[in-house]
C-alpha positions in Angstrom: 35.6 39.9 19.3 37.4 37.2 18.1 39.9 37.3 20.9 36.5 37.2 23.6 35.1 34.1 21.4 38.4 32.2 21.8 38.5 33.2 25.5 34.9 32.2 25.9 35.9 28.7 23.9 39.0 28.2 26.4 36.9 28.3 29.3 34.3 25.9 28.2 36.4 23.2 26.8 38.4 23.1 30.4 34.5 22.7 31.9 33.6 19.9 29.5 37.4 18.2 29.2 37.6 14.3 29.9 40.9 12.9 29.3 39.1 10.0 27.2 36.4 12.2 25.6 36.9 12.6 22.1 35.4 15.9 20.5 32.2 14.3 18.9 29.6 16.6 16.4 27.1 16.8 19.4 29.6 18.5 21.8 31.5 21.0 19.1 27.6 22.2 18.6 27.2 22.2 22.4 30.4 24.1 23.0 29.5 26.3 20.2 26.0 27.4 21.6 27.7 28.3 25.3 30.1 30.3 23.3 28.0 32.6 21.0 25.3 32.8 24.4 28.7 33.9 25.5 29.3 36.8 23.2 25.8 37.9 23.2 26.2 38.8 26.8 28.3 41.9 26.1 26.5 45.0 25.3 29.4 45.9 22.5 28.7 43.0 20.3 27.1 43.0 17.3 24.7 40.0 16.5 25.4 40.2 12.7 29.4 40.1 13.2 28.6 36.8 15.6 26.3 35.2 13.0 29.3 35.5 10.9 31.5 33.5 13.0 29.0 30.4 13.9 28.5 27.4 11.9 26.0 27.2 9.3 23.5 25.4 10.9 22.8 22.6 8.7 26.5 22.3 7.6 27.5 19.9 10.1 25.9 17.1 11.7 24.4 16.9 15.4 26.1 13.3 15.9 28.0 11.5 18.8 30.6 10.6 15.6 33.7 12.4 16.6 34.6 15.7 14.4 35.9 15.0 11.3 36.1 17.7 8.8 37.8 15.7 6.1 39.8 17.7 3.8 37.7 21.0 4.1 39.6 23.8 2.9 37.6 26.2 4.6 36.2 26.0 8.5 33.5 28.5 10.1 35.7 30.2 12.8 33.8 29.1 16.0 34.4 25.4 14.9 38.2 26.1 14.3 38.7 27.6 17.4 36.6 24.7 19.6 38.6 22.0 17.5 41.8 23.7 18.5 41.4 24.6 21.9 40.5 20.7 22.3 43.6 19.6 20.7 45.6 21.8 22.5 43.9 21.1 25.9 43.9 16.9 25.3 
């Protein structure tokens, strides 16, 4: 699942990629929600296995301040893979 998630991911950055755009709060929570809609699309998924992969959803603000996760030791995995895929694809 996690392989379709990062697929998924791939694809929407590419749509929403600006060469100036900075990844902001408001877009990693935009990108996440077309991801997980996504997933849920498959018949073989599981919603409890993607609820463990999302964000908590108060965790992280809904801001236009660019992604910062300061020195978090720990990342939900759709966030991690959104913040990568940008950093790879800018």
């Amino acid at each position: 699942m996690t392989a379709r998630l990062k697929a998924a991911i791939a694809a929407i950055v590419t749509r929403h990629r600006n060469a100036d755009a900075l990844l902001t709060w408001s877009l990693m929570h935009q990108i996440e929600t077309e991801a997980i809609a996504a997933l849920t699309q498959a018949d073989d998924v599981d919603l409890t296995q993607i609820n463990m992969l999302r964000a908590y959803p108060v965790a992280y603000p809904r801001t236009d301040d660019p992604v910062n996760f300061g020195n978090a030791n720990r990342v939900p995995v759709v966030l991690s893979l959104i913040y990568n895929e940008y950093r790879r694809s800018h």
